[in-house]
DRENGUMI-339302 format. One line per 2 residues: their letters; for each residue x, y, z of C-alpha. Coordinates in steps of 0.5 Angstrom, whole numbers, plus 500, padded with zeros to 3 digits. Layout:
<sites>
A = X/Y/Z | ... .
</sites>
This chain:
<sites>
XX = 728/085/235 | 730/081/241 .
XX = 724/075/241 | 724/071/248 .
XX = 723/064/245 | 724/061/253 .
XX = 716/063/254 | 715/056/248 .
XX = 716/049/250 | 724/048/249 .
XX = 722/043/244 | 718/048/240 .
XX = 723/054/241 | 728/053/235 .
XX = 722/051/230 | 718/057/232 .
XX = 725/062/231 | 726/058/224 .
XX = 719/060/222 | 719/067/225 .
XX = 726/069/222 | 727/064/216 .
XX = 719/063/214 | 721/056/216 .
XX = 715/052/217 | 715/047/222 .
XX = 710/041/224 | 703/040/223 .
XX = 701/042/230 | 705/049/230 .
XX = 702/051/223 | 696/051/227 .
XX = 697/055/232 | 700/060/227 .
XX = 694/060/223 | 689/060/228 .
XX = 686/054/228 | 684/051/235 .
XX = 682/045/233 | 687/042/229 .
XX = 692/045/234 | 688/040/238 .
XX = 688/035/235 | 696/036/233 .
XX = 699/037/240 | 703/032/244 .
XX = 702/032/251 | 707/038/253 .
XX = 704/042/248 | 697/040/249 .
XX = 698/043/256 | 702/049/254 .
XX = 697/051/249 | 696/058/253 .
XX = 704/059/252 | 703/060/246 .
XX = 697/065/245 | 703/069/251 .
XX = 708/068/246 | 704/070/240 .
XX = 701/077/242 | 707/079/246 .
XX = 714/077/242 | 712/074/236 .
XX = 711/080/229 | 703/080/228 .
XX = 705/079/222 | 707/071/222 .
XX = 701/069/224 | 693/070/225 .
XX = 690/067/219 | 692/063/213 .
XX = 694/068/208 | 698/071/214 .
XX = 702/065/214 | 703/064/207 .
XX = 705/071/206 | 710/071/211 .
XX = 713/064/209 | 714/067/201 .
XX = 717/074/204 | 722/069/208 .
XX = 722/071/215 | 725/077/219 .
XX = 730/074/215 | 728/076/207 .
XX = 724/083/211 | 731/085/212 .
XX = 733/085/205 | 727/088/203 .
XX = 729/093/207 | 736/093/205 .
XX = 734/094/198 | 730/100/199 .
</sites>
């Protein structure tokens, strides 16, 4: 899977490609974001993400799995499967 992280703001990218290929999570206003949760990402954001919000919406429904973000249970369930990173093992296991 080839993700173009460049769509994100260049301080968010490496915390975005940890936490899709590791389940890595990164800080509080990315976490919102994945969750799907508006106002916290609102209250989370520093004054790049706050105005690169739609950015992010672009790079989750266009790059991102859908299955690492969307909802709570989402996210949690793709941190404890560790990323693209532990899918692959599963994978290579099967």
């Amino acid at each position: 899977m080839n993700i173009n992280y460049s769509i994100l703001p260049e301080h968010m990218q490496d915390g975005m490609r940890r936490w899709i290929e590791h389940g890595i999570p990164a800080g509080s206003f990315m976490m919102s974001v994945l969750c799907n949760d508006l106002i916290g990402a609102l209250g989370r954001a520093d004054s790049i993400n706050i105005e690169r919000l739609r950015s992010y919406g672009t790079f989750l429904y266009s790059e991102a799995p859908s299955e690492c973000h969307g909802s709570p249970e989402k996210v949690a369930a793709w941190e404890k499967r560790g990323g693209l990173r532990g899918h692959d093992k599963d994978q290579q296991a099967a």
